[in-house]
N, CA, C and O atoms as a GROMACS GRO file, in nm:
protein
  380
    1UNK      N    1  -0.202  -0.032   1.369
    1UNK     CA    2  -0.225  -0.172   1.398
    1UNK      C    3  -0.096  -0.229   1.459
    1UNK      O    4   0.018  -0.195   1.426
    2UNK      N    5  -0.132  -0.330   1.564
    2UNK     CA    6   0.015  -0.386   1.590
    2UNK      C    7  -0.014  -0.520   1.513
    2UNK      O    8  -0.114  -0.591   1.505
    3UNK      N    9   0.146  -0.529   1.447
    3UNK     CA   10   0.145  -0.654   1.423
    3UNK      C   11   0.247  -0.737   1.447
    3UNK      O   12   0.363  -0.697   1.436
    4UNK      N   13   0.208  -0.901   1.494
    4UNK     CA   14   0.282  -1.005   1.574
    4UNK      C   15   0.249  -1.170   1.440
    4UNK      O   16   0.161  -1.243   1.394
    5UNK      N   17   0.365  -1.146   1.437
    5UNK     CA   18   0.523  -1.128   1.470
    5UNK      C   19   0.615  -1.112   1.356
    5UNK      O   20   0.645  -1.191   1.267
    6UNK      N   21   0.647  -1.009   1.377
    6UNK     CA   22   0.761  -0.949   1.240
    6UNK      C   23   0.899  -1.066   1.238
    6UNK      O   24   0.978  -1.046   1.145
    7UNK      N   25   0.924  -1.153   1.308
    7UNK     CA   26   0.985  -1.256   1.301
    7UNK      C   27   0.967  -1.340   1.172
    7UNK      O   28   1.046  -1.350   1.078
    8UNK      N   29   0.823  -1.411   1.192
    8UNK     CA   30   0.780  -1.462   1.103
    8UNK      C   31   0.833  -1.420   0.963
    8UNK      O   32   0.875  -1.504   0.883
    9UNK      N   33   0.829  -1.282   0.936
    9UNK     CA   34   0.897  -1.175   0.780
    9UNK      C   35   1.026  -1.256   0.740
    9UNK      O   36   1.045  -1.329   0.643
   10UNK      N   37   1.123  -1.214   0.862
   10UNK     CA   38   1.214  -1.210   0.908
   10UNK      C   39   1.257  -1.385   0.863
   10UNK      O   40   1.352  -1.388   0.786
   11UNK      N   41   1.207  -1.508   0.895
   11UNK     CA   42   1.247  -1.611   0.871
   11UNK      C   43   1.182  -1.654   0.743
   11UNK      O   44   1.240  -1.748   0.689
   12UNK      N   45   1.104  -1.622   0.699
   12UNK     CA   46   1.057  -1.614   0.587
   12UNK      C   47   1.143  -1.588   0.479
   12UNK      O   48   1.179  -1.678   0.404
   13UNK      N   49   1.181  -1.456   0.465
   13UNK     CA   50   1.284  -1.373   0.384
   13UNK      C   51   1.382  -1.477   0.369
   13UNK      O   52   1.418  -1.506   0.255
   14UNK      N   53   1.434  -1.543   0.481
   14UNK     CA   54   1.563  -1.589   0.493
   14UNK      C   55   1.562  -1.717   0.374
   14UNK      O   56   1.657  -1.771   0.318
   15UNK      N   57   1.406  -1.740   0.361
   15UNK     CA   58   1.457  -1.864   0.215
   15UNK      C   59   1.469  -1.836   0.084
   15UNK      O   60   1.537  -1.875  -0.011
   16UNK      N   61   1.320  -1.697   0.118
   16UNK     CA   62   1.288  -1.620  -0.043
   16UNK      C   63   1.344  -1.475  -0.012
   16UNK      O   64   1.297  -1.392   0.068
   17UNK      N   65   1.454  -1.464  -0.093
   17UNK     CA   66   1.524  -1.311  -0.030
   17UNK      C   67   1.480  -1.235  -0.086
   17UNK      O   68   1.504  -1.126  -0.035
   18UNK      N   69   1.399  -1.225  -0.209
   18UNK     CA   70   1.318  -1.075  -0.265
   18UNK      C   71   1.171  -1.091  -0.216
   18UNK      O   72   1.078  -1.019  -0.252
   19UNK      N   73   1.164  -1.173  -0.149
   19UNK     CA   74   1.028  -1.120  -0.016
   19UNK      C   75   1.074  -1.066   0.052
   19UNK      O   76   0.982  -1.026   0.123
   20UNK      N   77   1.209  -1.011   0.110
   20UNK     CA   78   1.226  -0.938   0.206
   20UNK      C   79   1.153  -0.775   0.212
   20UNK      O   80   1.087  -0.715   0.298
   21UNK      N   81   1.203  -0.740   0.073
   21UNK     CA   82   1.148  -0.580   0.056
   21UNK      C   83   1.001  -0.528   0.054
   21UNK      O   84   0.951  -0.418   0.081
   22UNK      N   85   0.948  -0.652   0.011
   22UNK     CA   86   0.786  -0.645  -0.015
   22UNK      C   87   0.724  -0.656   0.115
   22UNK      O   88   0.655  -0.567   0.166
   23UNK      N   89   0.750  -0.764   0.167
   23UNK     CA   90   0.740  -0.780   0.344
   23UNK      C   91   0.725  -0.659   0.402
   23UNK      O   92   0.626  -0.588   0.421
   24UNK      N   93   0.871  -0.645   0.435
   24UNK     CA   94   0.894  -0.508   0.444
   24UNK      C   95   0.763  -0.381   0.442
   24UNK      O   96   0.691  -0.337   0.531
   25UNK      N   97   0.775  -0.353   0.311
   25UNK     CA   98   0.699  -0.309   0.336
   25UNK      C   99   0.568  -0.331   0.369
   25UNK      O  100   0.508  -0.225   0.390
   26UNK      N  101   0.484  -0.458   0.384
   26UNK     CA  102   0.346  -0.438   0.390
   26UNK      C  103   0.357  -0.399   0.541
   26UNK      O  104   0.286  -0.308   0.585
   27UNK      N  105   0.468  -0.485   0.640
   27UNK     CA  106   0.494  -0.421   0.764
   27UNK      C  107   0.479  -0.269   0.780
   27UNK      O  108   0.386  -0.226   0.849
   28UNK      N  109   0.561  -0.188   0.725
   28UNK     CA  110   0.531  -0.068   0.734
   28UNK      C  111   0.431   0.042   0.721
   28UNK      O  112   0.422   0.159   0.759
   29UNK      N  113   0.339  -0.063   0.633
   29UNK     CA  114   0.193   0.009   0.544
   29UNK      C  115   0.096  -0.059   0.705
   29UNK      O  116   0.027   0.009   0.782
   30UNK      N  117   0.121  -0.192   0.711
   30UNK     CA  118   0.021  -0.196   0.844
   30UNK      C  119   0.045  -0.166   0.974
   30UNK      O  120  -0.056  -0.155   1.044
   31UNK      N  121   0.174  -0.145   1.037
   31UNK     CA  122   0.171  -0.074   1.139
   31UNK      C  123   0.085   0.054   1.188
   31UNK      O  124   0.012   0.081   1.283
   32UNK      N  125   0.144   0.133   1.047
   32UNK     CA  126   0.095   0.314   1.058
   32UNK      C  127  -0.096   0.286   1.021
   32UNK      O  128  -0.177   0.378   1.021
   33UNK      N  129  -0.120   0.194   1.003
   33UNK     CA  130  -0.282   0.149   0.946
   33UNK      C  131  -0.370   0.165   1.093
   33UNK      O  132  -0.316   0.141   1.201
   34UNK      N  133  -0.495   0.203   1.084
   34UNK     CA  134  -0.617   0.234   1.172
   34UNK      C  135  -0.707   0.138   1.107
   34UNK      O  136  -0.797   0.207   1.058
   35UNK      N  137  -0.727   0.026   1.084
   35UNK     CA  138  -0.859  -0.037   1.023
   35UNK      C  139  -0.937  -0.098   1.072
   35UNK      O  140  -0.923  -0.188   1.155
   36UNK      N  141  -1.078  -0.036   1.006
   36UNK     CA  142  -1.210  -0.094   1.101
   36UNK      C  143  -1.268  -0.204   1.016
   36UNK      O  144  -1.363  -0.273   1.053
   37UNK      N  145  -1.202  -0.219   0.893
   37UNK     CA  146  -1.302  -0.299   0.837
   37UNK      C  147  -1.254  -0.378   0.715
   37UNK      O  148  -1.142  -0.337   0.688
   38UNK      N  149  -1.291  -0.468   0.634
   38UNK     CA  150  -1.212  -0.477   0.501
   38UNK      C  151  -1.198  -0.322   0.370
   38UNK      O  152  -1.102  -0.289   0.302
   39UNK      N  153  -1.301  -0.276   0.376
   39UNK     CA  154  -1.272  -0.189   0.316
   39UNK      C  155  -1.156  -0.097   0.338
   39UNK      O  156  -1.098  -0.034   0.249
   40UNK      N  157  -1.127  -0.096   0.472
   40UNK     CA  158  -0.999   0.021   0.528
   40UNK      C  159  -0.899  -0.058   0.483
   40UNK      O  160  -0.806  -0.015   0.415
   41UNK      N  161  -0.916  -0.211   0.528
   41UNK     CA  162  -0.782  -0.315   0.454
   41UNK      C  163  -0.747  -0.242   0.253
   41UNK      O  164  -0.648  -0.202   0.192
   42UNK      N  165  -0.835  -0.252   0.233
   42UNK     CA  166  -0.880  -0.239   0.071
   42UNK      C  167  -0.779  -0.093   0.025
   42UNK      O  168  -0.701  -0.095  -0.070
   43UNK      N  169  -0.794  -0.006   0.091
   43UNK     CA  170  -0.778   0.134   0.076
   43UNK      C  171  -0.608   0.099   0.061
   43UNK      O  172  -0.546   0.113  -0.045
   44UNK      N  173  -0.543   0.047   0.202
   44UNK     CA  174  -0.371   0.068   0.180
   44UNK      C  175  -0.310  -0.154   0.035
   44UNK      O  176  -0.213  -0.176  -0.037
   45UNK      N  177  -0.434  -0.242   0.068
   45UNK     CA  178  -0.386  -0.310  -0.026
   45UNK      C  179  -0.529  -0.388  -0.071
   45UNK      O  180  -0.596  -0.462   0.001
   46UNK      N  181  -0.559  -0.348  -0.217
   46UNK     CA  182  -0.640  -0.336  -0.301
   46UNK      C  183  -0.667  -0.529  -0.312
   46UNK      O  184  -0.771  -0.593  -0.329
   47UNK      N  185  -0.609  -0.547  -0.305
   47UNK     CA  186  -0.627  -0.685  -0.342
   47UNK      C  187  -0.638  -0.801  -0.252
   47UNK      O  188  -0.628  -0.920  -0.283
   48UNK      N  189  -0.664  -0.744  -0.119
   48UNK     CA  190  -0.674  -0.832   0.028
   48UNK      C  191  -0.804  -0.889   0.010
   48UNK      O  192  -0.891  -0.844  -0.063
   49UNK      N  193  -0.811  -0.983   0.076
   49UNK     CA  194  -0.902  -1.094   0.074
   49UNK      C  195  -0.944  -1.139   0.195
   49UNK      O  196  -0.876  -1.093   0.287
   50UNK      N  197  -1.047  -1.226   0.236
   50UNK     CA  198  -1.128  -1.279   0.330
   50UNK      C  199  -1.132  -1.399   0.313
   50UNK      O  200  -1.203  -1.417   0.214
   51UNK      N  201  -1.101  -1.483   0.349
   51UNK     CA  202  -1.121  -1.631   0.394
   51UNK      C  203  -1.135  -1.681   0.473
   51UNK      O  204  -1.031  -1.695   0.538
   52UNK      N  205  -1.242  -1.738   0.525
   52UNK     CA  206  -1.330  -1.791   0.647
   52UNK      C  207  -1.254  -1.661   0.703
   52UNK      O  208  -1.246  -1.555   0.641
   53UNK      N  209  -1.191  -1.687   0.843
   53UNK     CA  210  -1.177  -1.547   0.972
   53UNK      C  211  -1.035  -1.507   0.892
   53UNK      O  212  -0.991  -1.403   0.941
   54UNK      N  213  -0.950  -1.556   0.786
   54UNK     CA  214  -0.841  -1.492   0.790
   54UNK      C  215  -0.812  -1.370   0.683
   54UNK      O  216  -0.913  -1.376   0.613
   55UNK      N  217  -0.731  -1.264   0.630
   55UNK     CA  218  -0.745  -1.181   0.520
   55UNK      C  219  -0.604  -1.264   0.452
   55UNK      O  220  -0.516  -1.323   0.514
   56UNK      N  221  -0.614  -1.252   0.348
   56UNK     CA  222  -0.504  -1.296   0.273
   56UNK      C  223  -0.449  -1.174   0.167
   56UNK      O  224  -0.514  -1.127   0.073
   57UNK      N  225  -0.337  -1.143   0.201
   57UNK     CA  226  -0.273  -1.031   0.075
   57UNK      C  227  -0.190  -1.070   0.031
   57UNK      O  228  -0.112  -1.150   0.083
   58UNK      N  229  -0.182  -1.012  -0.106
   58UNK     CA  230  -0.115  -1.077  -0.204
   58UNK      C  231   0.042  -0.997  -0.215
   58UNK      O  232   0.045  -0.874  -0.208
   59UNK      N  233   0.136  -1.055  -0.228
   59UNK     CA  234   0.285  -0.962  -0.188
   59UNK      C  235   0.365  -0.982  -0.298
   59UNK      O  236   0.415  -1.094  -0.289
   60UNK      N  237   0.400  -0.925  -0.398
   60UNK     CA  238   0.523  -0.895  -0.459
   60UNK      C  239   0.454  -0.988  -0.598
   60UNK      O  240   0.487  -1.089  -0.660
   61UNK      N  241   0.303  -0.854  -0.606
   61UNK     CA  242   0.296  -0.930  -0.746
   61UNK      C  243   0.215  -1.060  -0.728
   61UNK      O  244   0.193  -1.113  -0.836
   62UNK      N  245   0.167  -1.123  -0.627
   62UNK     CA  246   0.102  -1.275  -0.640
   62UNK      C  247   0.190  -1.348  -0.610
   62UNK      O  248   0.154  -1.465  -0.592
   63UNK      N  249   0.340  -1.318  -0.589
   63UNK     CA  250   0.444  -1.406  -0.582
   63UNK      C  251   0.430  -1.491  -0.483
   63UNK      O  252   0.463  -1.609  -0.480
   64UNK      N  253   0.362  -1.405  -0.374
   64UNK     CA  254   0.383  -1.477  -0.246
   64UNK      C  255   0.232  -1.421  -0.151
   64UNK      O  256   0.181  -1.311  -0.176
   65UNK      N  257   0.168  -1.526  -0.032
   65UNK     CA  258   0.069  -1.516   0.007
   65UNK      C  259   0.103  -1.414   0.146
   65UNK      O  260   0.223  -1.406   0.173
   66UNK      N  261   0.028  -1.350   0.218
   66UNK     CA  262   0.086  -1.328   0.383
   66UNK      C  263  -0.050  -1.343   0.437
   66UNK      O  264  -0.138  -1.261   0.411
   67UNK      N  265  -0.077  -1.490   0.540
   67UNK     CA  266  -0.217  -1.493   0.582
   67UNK      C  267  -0.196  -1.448   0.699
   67UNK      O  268  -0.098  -1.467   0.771
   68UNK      N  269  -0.314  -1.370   0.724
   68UNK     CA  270  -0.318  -1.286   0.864
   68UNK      C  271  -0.459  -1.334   0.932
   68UNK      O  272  -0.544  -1.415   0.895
   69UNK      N  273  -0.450  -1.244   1.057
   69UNK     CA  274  -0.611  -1.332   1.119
   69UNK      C  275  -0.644  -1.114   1.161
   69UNK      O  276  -0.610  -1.088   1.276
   70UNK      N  277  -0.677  -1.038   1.113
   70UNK     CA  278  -0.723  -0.887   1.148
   70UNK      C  279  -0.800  -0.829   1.233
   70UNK      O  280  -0.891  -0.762   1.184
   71UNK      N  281  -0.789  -0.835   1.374
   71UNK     CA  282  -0.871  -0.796   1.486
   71UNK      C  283  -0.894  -0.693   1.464
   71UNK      O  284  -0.779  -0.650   1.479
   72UNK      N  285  -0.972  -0.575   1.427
   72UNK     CA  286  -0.987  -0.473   1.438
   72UNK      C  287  -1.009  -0.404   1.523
   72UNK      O  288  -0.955  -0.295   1.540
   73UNK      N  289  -1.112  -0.465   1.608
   73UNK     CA  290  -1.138  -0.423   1.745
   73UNK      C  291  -1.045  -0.395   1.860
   73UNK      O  292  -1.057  -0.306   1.944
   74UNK      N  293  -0.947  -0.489   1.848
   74UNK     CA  294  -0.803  -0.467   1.938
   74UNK      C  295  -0.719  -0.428   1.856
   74UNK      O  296  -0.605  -0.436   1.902
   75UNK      N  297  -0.730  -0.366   1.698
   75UNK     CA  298  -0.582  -0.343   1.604
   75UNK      C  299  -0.464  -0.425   1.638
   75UNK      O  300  -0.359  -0.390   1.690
   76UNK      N  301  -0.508  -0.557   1.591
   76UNK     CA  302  -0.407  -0.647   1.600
   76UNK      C  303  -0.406  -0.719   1.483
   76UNK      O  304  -0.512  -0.768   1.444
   77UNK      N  305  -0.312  -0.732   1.424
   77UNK     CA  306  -0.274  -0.847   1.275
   77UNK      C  307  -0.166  -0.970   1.333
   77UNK      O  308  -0.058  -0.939   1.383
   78UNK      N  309  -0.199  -1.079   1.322
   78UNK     CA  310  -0.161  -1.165   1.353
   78UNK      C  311  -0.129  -1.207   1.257
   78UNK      O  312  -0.217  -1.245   1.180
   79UNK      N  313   0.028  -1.221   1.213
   79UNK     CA  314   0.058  -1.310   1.070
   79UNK      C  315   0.030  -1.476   1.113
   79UNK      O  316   0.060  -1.512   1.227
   80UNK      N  317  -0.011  -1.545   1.043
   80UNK     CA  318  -0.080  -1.692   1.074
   80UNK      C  319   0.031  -1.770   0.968
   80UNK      O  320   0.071  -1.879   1.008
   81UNK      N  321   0.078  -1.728   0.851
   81UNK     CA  322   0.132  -1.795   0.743
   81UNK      C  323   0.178  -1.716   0.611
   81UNK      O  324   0.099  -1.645   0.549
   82UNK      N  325   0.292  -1.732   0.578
   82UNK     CA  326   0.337  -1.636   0.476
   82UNK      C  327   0.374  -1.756   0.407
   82UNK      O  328   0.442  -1.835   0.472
   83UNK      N  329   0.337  -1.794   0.262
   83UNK     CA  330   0.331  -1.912   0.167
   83UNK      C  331   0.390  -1.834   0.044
   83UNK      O  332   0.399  -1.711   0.040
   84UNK      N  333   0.434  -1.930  -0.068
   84UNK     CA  334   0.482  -1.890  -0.197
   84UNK      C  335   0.338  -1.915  -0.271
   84UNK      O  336   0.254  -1.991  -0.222
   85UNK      N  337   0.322  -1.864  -0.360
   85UNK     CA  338   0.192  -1.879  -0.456
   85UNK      C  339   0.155  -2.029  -0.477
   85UNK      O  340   0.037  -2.058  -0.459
   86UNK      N  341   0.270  -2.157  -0.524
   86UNK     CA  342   0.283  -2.242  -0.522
   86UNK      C  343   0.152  -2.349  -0.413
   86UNK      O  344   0.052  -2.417  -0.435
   87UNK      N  345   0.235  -2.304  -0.291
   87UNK     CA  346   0.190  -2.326  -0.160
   87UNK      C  347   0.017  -2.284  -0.112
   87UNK      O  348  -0.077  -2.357  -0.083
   88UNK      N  349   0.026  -2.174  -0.119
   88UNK     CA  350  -0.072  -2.148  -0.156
   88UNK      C  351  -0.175  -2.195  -0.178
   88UNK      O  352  -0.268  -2.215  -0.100
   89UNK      N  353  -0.161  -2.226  -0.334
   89UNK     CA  354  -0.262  -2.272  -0.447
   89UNK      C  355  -0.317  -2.418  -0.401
   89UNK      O  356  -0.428  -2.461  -0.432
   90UNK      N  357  -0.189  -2.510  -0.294
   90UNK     CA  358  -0.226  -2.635  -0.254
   90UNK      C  359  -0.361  -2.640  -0.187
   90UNK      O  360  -0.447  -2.727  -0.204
   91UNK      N  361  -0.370  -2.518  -0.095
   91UNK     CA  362  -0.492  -2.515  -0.014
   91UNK      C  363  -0.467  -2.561   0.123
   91UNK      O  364  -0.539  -2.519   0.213
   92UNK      N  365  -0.389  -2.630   0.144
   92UNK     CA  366  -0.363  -2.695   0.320
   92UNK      C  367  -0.363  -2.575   0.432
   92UNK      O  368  -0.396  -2.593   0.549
   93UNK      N  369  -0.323  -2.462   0.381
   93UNK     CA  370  -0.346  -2.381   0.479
   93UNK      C  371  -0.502  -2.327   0.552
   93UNK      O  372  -0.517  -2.257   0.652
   94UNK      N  373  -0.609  -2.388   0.460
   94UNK     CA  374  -0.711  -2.347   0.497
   94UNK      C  375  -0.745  -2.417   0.617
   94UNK      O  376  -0.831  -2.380   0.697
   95UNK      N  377  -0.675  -2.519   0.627
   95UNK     CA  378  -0.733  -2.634   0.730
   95UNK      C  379  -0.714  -2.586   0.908
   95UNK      O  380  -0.753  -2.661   0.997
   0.00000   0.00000   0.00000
């Protein structure tokens, strides 16, 4: 899968610094990823989710959200929003 934009990680990290490693890795788990479907999502992180068009996975424990939008068809992950649980829980991101 390609995914845009590892920046996003990257400025992210820079407020919450033990999101860096978790980040990290989900980057690394979805690059090397082939997925056609939620279930293939399911297989490398068990606890990904669907909301309206976006998947939401859960990072470092629930600590923290990473909303993505998952093209499969073009293997593209688009990070949309990486939130603290907090944040999250508000809901504004659904909008």
């Amino acid at each position: 899968m390609r995914v845009i934009s590892r920046p996003a990680i990257l400025r992210f990290s820079e407020r919450h610094r033990d999101a860096l490693a978790p980040l990290s890795n989900w980057y690394r788990i979805t690059r090397r990823a082939d997925w056609d479907s939620l279930a293939d999502v399911r297989k490398d992180f068990a606890h990904a989710d669907i909301v309206g068009r976006r998947t939401v996975f859960n990072i470092h424990g629930n600590s923290y959200r990473l909303i993505a939008r998952v093209n499969n068809r073009t293997k593209r992950v688009f990070i949309l929003d990486i939130l603290t649980h907090a944040a999250y829980t508000k809901g504004d991101w659904k909008r």
